[in-house]
N, C-alpha and C positions, 0 to 999 in steps of 0.2 A: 504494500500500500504506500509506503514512505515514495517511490519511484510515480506510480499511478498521476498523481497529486502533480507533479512539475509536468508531466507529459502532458495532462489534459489541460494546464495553465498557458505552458508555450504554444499549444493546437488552437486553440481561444485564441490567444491573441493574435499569431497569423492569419487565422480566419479575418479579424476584426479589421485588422488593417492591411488588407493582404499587397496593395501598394510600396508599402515600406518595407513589411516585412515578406519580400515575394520571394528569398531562396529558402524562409523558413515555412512558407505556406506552400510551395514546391515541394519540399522533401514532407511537409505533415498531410496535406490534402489526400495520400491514397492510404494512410493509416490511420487504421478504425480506433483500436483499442489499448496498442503498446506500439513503441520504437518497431518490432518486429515480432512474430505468429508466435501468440505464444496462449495457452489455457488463462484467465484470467476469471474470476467469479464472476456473472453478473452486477452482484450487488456490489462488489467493490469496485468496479466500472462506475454504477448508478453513482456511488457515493462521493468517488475522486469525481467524475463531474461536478456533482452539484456542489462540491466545496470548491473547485476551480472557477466553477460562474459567481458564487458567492464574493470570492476575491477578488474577481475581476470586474466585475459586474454593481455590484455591494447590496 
């Protein structure tokens, strides 16, 4: 979970301003749920999101 949390922070943010940050919305845009395929919980996906939008977001 500690990793989840910055992945879905940095993904956010390229999203948001994908202009500025267009080599990190490049490399984050075709990954869904981690850096690379790996089994992750559901609920710990749901959870690092919503503490990522949280911070991001407020």
């Amino acid at each position: 979970m500690n990793f989840l949390v910055p992945f879905h922070i940095f993904k956010l943010v390229s999203e948001l301003d994908a202009k500025t940050f267009t080599a990190d919305f490049e490399y984050y845009k075709d990954k869904k749920e981690y850096y690379y395929d790996t089994k992750i919980s559901p609920l710990k996906t749901f959870i690092a999101k919503r503490i990522a939008r949280k911070e991001i977001l407020g």
